[in-house]
C-alpha atoms as one frame of an Amber mdcrd trajectory, in Angstrom:
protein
   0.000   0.000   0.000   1.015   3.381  -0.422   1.606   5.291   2.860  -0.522
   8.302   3.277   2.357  10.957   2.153   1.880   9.644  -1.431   5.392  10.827
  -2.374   7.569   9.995  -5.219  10.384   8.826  -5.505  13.020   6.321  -3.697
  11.884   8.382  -0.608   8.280   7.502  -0.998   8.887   3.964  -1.749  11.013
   3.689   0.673   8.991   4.201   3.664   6.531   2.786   2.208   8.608  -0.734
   2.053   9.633   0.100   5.704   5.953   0.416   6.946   4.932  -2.909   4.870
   8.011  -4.983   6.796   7.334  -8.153   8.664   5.659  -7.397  12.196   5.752
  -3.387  11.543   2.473  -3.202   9.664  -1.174  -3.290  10.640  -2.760  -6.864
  10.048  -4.248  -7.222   6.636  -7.385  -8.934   5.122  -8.062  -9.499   8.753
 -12.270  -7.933   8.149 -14.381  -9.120   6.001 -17.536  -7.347   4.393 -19.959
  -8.400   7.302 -17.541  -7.037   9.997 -17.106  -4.180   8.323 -20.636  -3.252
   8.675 -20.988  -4.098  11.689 -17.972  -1.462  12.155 -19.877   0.858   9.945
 -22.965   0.631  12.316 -21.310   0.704  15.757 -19.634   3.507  14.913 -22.639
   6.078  14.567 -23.696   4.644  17.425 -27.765   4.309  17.293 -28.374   3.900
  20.601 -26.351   6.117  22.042 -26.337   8.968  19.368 -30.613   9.186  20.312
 -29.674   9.116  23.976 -27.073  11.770  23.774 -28.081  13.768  21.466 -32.462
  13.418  21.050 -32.418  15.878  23.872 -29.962  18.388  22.503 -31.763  18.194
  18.965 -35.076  19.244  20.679 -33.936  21.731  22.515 -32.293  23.348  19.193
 -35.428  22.359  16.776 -38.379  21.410  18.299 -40.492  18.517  17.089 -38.505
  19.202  13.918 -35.869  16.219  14.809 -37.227  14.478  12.282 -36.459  16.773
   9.484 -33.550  17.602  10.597 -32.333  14.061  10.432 -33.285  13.544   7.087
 -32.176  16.416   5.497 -28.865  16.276   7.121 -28.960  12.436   5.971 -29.292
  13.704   2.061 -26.282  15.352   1.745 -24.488  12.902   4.123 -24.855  10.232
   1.943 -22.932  12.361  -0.970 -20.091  12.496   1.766 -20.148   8.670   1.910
 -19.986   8.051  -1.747 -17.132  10.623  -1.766 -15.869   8.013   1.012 -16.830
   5.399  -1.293 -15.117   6.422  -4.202 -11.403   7.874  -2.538 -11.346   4.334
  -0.849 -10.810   2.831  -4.262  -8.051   4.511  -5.626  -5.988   5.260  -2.345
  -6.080   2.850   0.603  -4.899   3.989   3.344  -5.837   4.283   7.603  -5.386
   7.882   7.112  -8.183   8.465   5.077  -9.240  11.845   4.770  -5.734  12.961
   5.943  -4.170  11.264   2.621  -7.023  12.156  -0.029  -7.352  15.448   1.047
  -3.611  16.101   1.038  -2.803  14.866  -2.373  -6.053  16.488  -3.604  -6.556
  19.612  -2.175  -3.459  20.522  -0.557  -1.332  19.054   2.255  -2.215  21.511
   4.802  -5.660  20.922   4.555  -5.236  17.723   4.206  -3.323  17.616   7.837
  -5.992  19.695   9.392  -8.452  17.171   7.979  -6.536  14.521  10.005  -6.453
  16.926  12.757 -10.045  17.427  12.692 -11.245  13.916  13.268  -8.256  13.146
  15.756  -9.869  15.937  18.186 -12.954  15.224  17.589 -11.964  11.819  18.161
 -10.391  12.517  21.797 -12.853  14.788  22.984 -15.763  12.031  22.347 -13.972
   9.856  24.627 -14.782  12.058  27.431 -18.287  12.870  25.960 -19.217   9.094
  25.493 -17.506   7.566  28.500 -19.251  10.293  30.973 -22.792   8.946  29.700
 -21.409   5.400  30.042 -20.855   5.929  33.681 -24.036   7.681  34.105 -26.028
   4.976  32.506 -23.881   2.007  34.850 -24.705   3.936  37.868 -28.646   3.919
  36.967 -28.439   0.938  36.533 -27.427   0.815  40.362 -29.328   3.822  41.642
 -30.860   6.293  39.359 -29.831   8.846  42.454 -25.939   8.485  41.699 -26.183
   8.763  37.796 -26.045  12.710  38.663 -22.939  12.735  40.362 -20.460  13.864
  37.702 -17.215  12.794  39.416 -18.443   9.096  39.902 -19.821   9.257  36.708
 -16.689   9.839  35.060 -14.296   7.461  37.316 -16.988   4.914  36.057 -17.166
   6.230  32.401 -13.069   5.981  32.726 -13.299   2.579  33.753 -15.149   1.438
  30.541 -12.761   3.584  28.318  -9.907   1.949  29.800 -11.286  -1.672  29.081
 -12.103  -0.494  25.546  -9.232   0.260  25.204  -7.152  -2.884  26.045  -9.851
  -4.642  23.815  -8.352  -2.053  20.946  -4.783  -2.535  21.808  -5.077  -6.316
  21.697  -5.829  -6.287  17.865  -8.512  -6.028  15.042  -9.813  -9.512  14.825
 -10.602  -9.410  18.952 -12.305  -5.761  18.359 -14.653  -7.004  15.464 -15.934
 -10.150  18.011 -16.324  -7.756  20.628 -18.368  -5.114  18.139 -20.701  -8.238
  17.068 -21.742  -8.933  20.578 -22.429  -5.334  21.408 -24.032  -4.295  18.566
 -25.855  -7.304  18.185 -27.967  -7.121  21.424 -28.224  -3.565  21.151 -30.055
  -3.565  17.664 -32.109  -6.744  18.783 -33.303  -4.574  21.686 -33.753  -0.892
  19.580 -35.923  -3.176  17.331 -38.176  -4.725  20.277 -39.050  -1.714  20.847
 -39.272  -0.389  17.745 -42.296  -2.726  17.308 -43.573  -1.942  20.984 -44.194
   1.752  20.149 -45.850   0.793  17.275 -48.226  -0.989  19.043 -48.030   1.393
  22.007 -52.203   3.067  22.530 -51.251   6.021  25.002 -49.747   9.188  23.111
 -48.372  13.070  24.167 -49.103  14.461  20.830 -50.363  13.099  17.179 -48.347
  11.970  14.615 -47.929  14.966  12.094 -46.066  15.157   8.856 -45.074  18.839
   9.233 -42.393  17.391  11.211 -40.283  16.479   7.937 -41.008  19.912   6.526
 -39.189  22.973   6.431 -41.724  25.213   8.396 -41.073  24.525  12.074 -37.160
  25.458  11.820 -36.945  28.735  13.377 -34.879  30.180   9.793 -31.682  29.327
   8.343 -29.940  29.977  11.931 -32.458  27.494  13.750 -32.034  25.236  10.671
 -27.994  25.105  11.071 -28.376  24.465  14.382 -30.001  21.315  13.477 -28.027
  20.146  11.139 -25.056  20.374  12.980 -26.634  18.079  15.740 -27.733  15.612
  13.134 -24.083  15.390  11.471 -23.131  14.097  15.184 -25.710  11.432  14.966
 -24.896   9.920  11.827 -20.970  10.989  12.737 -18.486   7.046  13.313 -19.520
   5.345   9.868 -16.100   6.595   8.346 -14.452   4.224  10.900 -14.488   1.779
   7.757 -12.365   4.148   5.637 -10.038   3.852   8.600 -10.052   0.385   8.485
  -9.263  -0.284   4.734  -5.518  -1.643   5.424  -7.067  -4.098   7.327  -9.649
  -4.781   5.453 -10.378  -7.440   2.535 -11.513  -6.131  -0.979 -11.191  -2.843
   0.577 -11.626  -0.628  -2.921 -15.403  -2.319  -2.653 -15.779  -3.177   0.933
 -15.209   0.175   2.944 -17.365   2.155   0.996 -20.233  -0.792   0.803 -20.223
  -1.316   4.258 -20.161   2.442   4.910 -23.715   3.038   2.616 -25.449  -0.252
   4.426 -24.306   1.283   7.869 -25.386   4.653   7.105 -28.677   3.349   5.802
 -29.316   1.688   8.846 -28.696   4.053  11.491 -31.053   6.501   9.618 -33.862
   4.396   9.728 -33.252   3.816  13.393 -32.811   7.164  13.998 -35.868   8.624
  12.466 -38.304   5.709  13.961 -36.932   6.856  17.481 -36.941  10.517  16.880
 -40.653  10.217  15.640 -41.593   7.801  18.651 -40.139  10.341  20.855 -42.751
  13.251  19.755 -45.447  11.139  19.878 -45.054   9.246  23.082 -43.585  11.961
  25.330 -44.438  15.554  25.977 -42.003  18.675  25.389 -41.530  19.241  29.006
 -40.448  15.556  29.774 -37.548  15.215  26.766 -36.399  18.367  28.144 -36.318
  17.636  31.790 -35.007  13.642  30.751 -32.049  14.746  28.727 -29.673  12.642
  28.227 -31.814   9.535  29.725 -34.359  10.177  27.259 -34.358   6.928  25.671
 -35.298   5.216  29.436 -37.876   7.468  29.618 -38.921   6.588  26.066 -38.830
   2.982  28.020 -40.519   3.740  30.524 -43.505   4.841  28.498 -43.685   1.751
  26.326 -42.794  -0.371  28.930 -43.115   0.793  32.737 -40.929  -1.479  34.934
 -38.445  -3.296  32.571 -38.572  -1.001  29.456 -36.510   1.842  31.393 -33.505
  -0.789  32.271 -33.511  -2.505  29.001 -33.228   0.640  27.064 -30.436   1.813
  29.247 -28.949  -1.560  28.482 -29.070  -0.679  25.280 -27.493   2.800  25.418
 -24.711   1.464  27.789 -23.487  -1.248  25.189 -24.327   1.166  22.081 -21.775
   3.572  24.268 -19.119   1.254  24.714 -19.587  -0.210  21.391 -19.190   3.331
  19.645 -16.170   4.061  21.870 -14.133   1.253  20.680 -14.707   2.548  17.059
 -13.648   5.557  18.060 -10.368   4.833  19.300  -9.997   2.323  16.041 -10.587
   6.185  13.996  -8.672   8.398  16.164  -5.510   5.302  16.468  -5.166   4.627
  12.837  -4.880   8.149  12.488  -2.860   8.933  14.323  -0.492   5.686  12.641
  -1.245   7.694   9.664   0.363  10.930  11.025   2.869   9.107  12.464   4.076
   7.445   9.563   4.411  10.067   7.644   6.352  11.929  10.162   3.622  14.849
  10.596   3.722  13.863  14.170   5.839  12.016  15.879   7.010   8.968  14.004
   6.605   6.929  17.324   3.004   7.162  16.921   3.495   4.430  13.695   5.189
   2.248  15.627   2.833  -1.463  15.314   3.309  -3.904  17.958   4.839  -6.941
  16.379   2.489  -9.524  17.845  -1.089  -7.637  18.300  -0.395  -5.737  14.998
  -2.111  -2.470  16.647  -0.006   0.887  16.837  -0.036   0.514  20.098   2.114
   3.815  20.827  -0.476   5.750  19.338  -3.202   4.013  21.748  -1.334   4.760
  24.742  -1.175   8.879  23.844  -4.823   8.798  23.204  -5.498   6.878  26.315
  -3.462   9.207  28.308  -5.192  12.714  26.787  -8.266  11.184  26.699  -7.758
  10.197  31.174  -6.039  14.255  31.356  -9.828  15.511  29.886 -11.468  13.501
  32.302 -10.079  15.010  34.877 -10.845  18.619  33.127 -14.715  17.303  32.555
 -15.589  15.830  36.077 -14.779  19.653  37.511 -16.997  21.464  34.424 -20.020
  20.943  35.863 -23.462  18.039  34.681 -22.613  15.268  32.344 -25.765  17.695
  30.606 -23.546  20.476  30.232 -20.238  18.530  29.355 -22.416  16.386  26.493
 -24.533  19.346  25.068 -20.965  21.664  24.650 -18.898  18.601  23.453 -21.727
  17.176  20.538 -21.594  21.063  18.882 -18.001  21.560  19.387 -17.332  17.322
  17.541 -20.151  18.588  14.769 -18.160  21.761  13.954 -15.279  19.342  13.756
 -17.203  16.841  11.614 -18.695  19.210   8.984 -15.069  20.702   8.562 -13.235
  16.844   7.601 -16.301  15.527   6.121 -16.691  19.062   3.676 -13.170  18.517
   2.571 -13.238  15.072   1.308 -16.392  15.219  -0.704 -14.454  18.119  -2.611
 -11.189  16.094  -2.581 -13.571  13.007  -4.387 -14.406  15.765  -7.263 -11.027
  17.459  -7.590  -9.978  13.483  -7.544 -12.461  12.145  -9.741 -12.733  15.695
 -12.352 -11.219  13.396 -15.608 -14.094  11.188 -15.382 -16.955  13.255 -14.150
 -18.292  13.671 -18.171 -18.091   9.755 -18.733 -21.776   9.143 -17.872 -24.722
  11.135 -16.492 -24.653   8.353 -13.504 -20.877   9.213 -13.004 -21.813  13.230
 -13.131 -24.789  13.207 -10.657 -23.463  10.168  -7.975 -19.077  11.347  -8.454
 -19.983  15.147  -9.118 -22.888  16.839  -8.229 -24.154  14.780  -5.197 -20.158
  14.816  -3.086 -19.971  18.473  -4.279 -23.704  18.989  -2.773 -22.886  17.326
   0.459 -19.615  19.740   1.003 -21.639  22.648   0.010 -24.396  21.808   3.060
 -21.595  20.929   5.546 -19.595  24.434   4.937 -22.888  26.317   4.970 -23.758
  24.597   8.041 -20.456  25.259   9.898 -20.191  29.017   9.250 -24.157  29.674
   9.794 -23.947  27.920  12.999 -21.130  29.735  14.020 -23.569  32.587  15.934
 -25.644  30.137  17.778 -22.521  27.932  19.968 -21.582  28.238  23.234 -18.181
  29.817  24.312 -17.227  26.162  25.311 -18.584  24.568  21.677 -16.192  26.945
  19.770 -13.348  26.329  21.808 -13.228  22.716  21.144 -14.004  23.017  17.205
 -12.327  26.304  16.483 -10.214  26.606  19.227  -9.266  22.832  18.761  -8.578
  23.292  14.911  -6.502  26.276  15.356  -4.360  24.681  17.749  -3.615  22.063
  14.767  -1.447  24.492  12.742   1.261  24.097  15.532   2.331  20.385  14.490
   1.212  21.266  11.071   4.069  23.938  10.503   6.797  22.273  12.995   6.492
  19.016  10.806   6.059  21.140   7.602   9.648  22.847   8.296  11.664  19.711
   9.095  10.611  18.218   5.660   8.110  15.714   5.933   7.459  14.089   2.883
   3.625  13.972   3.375   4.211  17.497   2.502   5.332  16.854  -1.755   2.859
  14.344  -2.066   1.926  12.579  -5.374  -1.167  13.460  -7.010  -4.302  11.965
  -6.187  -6.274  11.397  -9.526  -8.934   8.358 -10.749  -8.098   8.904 -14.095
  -4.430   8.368 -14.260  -4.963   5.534 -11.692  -7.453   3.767 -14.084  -5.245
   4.008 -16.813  -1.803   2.575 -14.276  -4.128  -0.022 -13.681  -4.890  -1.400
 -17.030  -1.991  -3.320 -18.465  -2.398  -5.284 -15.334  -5.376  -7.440 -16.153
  -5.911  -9.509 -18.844  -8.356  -7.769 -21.959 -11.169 -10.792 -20.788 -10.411
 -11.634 -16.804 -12.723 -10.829 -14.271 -10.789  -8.289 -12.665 -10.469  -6.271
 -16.443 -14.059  -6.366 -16.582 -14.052  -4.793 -13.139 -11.779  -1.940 -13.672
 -14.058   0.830 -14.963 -16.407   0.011 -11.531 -13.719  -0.377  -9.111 -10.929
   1.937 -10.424  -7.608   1.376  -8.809  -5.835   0.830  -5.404  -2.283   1.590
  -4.003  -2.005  -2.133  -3.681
């Protein structure tokens, strides 16, 4: 594979034979197409993402959740073909960080990393605080409200996540299909409970998909930038796609099935919410929401079992986290952006298990900064906008790094125009117009973490810059000349020939 700096020459091939040597490289062809979505799914999260989040999204919209959901899921979808599509013709755990770079420009391409590595690192704090709320309700709902416990709990569960992470791929993916099994298996009991659920707050209404209850663009944004955190994790394929079989198909499959899913979930729950509880109690529930929700269809058990489900959805989602925020970091590291210790792979796990180690200890440093900030409420509500200012930013970048990429081939076909053009481009557009508009709504805390956070990037970005990294005279990233490399490679009538124009190329 081609390491994420993309360079030529003997330099560029170089490291990249050095970062391919026995026991130094992360474990290929170890995922297959099923674990990948399964990947795909865990990381947005369901569960969790309607727990954290349902409240926060009401709050900013209304009963307009719905809407929001699905028009953020629109042009979401053009940022996961643009996923889709990069995937084929450059694999590498860097993802955004490489196409972006030899796209766009390096430096953007670096603050693209940047982006989804704090992002990455503040959502361990912002999932693992719910995680030990939800474990101590399950106790006493009294103590869930005690931030400190909350987080010595929450840091309990991110430390165990991530030994599970350091100990390799194939153990991760087992531990993903237990978690994310029973969590789905219970979102969809009761899924079908609400449905045949008599008692009701409010009447279903289909004004709740529309455009008229946003409170103007401003209101709109606001929404938007919520919903991008919901759907937010499915990249973790992308991240993946070293390790990963077929990964020019597989990544960007798995990403569209995951993404599907999570959007149906999303808007059943969102919709169930408005019609089974009032305005007053998803305010007052916030982040327990979902047990509320329970509650409701199911007094007694439902509560528990829905918490059940947020707790494993929690822990699932934080283990695809660190999977993102780790193999970006090997990406970085690498490519000597940032310190080339953080590509160091342990020869027997084949995890970079340097780079595990600095997130674990930054992630146990915020911990400590969150516990004194005040309610897991206020930590979660300042931490989802700050991670969606983040997320629009990377996201926005690579669906115009999958044109720029892509721009030889765009007047092939209509098909090729509207899915490789018009529909990435369209999904940038929607997450730039939603990061500047929401700009004037955030919290002093929210822009901290996404501006504050991305400005801070530009530090490593121009120390690593001036000592001559080589991620910084990349080789260009473009579908065209990579079809055309890839030709004389198959035979006129083999299977893999006939494949070419669908599949493209790889840096295999």
């Amino acid at each position: 594979m081609r390491s994420a700096s993309g360079s030529s020459g003997r330099s560029g091939r170089s490291g990249r034979e050095a970062g391919r040597s026995p026991g130094r490289g992360l474990q290929p062809n170890a995922l297959g197409t099923f674990d990948t979505i399964v990947m795909a799914v865990a990381g947005s999260a369901p569960a969790y993402s309607l727990a954290a989040a349902t409240a926060v999204l009401f709050g900013a919209v209304g009963f307009a959740g719905p809407a929001a959901l699905l028009y953020c899921a629109i042009p979401m979808f053009g940022i996961v073909l643009a996923y889709a599509r990069l995937g084929r013709i450059d694999v590498n755990a860097g993802a955004g960080y490489s196409w972006v770079g030899r796209t766009l420009h390096p430096f953007l391409g670096f603050l693209s990393g940047w982006a989804l590595v704090l992002a990455a690192t503040v959502f361990m704090v912002a999932g693992s605080l719910p995680a030990g709320a939800l474990t101590l309700s399950l106790i006493d709902v009294e103590l869930a409200d005690d931030t400190v416990l909350a987080s010595l709990v929450g840091a309990g569960w991110f430390l165990m996540m991530l030994l599970v992470v350091l100990g390799g791929v194939r153990l991760t993916v087992r531990a993903q299909l237990l978690l994310s099994g029973v969590e789905l298996l219970l979102l969809v009991v009761f899924l079908l409970a609400a449905l045949a659920h008599h008692g009701h707050a409010a009447a279903f209404d289909w004004s709740w998909f529309g455009l008229g209850r946003f409170d103007g663009p401003s209101g709109f944004a606001a929404g938007a930038l919520i919903a991008a955190f919901y759907y937010w994790g499915w990249d973790v394929t992308s991240n993946l796609s070293e390790e990963t079989r077929d990964s020019r198909r597989t990544a960007g499959l798995a990403a569209l099935v995951g993404v599907g899913v999570v959007f149906l979930l999303f808007e059943a729950f969102t919709v169930a919410v408005n019609v089974l509880l009032s305005a007053g109690r998803i305010e007052h529930a916030g982040a327990n929401v979902l047990a509320v929700l329970g509650q409701e269809i199911w007094p007694g058990v439902g509560g528990k079992l829905l918490i059940l489900a947020v707790l494993l959805s929690t822990v699932a989602t934080l283990e695809t986290t660190l999977i993102q925020v780790t193999r970006s970091l090997f990406a970085m590291g690498r490519d000597r952006t940032l310190p080339a210790v953080l590509g160091t792979v342990h020869r027997r796990w084949n995890t970079p298990w340097v780079a595990v180690l600095a997130v674990g200890i930054a992630a146990l440093v915020m911990f400590g900064a969150a516990a004194a900030a005040g309610s897991v409420g206020q930590v979660l509500g300042d931490a989802v906008a700050g991670i969606g200012l983040l997320i629009a930013f990377y996201y926005a970048l690579a669906g115009i790094a999958a044109v720029v990429a892509y721009k030889g081939l765009l007047l092939r076909s209509v098909k090729e125009f509207l899915l490789g053009g018009v529909w990435p481009l369209a999904g940038s557009a929607f997450m730039l117009w939603t990061f500047v508009e929401s700009l004037g709504e955030l919290s002093a805390a929210s822009l901290a973490i996404g501006l504050g956070g991305l400005g801070l990037g530009v530090v490593p970005m121009l120390v690593y810059w001036r000592k001559g990294s080589p991620y910084y005279r990349p080789a260009r990233l473009d579908a065209a000349r990579a079809l055309a490399a890839a030709e004389p490679f198959a035979a006129p009538d083999s299977p893999r020939a006939r494949r070419t124009d669908k599949s493209l190329a790889t840096d295999f």
